[in-house]
C-alpha positions in Angstrom: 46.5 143.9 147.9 48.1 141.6 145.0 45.7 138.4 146.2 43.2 141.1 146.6 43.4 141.8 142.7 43.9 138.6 141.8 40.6 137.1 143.4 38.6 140.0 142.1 39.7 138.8 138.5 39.3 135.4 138.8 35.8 136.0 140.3 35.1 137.9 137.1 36.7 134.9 135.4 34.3 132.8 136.8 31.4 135.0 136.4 31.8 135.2 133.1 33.1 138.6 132.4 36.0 137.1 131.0 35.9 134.0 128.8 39.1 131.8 127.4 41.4 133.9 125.6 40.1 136.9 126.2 42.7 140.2 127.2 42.6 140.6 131.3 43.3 144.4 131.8 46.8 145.8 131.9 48.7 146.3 134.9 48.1 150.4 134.5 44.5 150.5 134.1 44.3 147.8 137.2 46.9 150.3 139.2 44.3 152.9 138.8 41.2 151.2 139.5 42.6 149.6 142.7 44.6 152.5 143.8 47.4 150.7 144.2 51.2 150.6 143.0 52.3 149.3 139.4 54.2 146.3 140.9 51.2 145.4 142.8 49.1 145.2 140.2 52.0 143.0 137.6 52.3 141.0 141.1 48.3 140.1 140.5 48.5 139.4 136.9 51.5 136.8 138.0 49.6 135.1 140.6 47.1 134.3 137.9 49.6 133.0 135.7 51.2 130.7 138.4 47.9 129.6 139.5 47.4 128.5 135.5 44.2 131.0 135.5 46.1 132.9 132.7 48.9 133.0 130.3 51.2 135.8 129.8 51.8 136.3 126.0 55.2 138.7 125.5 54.2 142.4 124.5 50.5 141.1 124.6 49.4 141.0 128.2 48.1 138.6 130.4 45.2 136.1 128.5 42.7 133.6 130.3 43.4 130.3 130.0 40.4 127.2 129.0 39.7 125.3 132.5 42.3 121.9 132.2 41.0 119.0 134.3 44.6 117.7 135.8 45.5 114.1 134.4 45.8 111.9 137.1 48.8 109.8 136.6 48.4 106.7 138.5 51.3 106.0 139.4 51.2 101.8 139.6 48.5 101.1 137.5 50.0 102.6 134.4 53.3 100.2 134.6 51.3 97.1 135.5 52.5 94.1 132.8 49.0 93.8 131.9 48.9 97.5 130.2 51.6 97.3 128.1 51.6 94.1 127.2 48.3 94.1 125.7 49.2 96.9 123.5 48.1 99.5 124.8 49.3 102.7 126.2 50.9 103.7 129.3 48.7 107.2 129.2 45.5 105.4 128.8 45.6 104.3 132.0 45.8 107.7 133.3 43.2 109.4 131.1 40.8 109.1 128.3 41.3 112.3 126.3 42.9 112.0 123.5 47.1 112.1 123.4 49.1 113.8 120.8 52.7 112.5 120.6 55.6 114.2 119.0 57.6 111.9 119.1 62.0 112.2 117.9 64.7 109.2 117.7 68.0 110.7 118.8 69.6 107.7 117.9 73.0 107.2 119.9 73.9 109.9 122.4 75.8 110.7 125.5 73.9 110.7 128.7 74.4 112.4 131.9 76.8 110.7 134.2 74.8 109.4 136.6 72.4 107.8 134.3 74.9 106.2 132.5 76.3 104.8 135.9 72.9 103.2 136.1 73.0 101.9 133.1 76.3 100.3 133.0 76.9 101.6 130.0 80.0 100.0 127.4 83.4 102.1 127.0 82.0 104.3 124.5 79.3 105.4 127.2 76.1 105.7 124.7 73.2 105.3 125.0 69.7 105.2 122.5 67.9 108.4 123.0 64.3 108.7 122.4 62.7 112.1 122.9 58.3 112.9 123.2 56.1 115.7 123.8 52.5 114.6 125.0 50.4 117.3 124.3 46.5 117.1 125.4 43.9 119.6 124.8 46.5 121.7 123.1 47.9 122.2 126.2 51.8 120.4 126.4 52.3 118.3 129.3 55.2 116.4 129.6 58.8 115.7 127.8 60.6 113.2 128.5 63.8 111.8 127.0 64.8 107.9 127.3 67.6 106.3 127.5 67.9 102.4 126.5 71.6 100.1 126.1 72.4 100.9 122.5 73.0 97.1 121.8 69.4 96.3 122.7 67.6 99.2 120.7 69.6 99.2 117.2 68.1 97.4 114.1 64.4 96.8 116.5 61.3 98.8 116.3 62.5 100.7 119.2 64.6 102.7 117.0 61.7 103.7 115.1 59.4 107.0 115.9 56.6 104.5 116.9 57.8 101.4 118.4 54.1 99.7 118.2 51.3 98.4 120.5 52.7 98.7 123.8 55.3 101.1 123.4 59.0 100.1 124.4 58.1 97.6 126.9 55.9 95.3 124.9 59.3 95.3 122.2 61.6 94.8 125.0 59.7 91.9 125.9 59.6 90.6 122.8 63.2 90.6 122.8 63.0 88.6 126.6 64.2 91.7 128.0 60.6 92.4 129.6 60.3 95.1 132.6 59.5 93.5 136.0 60.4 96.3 138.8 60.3 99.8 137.9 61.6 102.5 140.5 60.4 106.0 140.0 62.4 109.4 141.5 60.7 112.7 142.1 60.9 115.9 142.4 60.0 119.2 142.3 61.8 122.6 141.0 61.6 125.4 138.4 62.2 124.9 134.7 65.0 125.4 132.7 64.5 127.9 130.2 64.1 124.6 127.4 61.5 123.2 129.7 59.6 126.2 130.0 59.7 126.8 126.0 58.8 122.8 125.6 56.1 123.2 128.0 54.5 126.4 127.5 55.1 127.8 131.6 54.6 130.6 132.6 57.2 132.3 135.1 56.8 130.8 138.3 55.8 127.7 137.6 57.1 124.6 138.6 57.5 121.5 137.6 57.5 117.8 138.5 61.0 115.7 137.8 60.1 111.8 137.3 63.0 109.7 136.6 62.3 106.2 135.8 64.2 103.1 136.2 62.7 99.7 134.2 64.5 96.6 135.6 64.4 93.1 133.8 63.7 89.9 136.4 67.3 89.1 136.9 68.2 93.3 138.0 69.3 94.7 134.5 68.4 97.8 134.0 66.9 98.4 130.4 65.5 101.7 130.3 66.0 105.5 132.0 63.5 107.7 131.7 63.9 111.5 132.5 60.1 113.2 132.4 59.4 116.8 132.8 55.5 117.5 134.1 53.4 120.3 134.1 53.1 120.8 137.8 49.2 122.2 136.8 48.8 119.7 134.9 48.5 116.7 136.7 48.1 114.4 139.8 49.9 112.1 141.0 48.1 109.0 142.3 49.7 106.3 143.8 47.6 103.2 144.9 49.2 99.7 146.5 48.3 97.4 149.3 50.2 97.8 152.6 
């Protein structure tokens, strides 16, 4: 009876009873209508909000959400030498719309254990952290936090909010420290509560857990990247010859 509920609503939604923002009914006055239990009906209003049809807004109710075209993050394309290096941005290769950062320097930090094992971090085991929010149509996306060796990062443009045209990988190739291999991890599992906060999700949504290894020519590894995605909010392409 929940999926019941919850396609009569969105077929409203699409018909144009209910626009973007605008207040779907309450769980009560749905109970009633459909005959059914008060669960039932909060177990409709979820399934919208899982299915990114509607956000739930604490004490307010459940809300209908703008349509979101998915960004299709493709997957090669976006690391290729060529996009980088001519100053442009990763995310343009994924999508046109416009891209607001927030970006934060943490400056030197302590990072988990295993990506400081990859790193091969010194004695002191720190790292440079860099921390970004994409946010696109309003909606956030993705966080990510980096990790680079400290001895590379400090006194450069990397340690800056913007690094310049190209991002980190055009400066670490101006330093001769350019990425040649990268090798990306991921997975899939709920948020942590800072994720969820960072990104907006509503309960029961996942998300999508990139982690990102750039390695120089010779095998050093210069950068870790730990991104958090909007399961809803994108695709993930990935294109390459056999």
């Amino acid at each position: 009876m929940y999926r019941q509920i919850a396609d009569a609503l969105k077929a409203a939604i699409d018909a144009g009873q209910y626009g973007p923002g605008d207040r779907l009914p309450g769980e009560n006055p749905l109970a009633a209508e459909h005959g059914v239990a008060v669960m039932t009906a909060r177990q409709a209003l979820r399934t919208l909000a899982a299915e990114g049809v509607a956000e739930s807004r604490k004490g307010a109710g459940f809300f209908v959400l703008a349509p979101f075209t998915p960004i299709r993050r493709r997957g090669v394309a976006r690391l290729a030498r060529e996009q980088w290096s001519s100053g442009a941005s990763i995310f343009s290769a994924d999508d046109s719309r416009d891209l607001t950062v927030e970006s934060r320097v943490l400056g030197p930090v302590t990072p988990p254990d295993e990506i400081a094992d990859v790193l091969q971090l010194d004695a002191d085991g720190r790292a440079f952290g860099r921390y970004r929010r994409h946010i696109v149509e309003d909606r956030p996306v993705l966080v990510s936090t980096s990790y680079l060796p400290l001895a590379l990062v400090e006194g450069t443009a990397m340690a800056e909010a913007d690094p310049g045209p190209g991002g980190i990988y055009a400066r670490l190739a101006d330093l001769g420290f350019a990425p040649a291999r990268f090798r990306e991890e991921i997975q899939v599992r709920m948020p942590s509560a800072d994720e969820r906060a960072a990104l907006n999700l509503s309960g029961g949504t996942p998300v999508i857990k990139v982690c990102r290894t750039a390695y120089t020519d010779e095998g050093r590894v210069v950068e870790v990247n730990e991104m958090t995605l909007d399961s809803q909010a994108y695709v993930l392409e990935y294109d390459f010859d056999a």
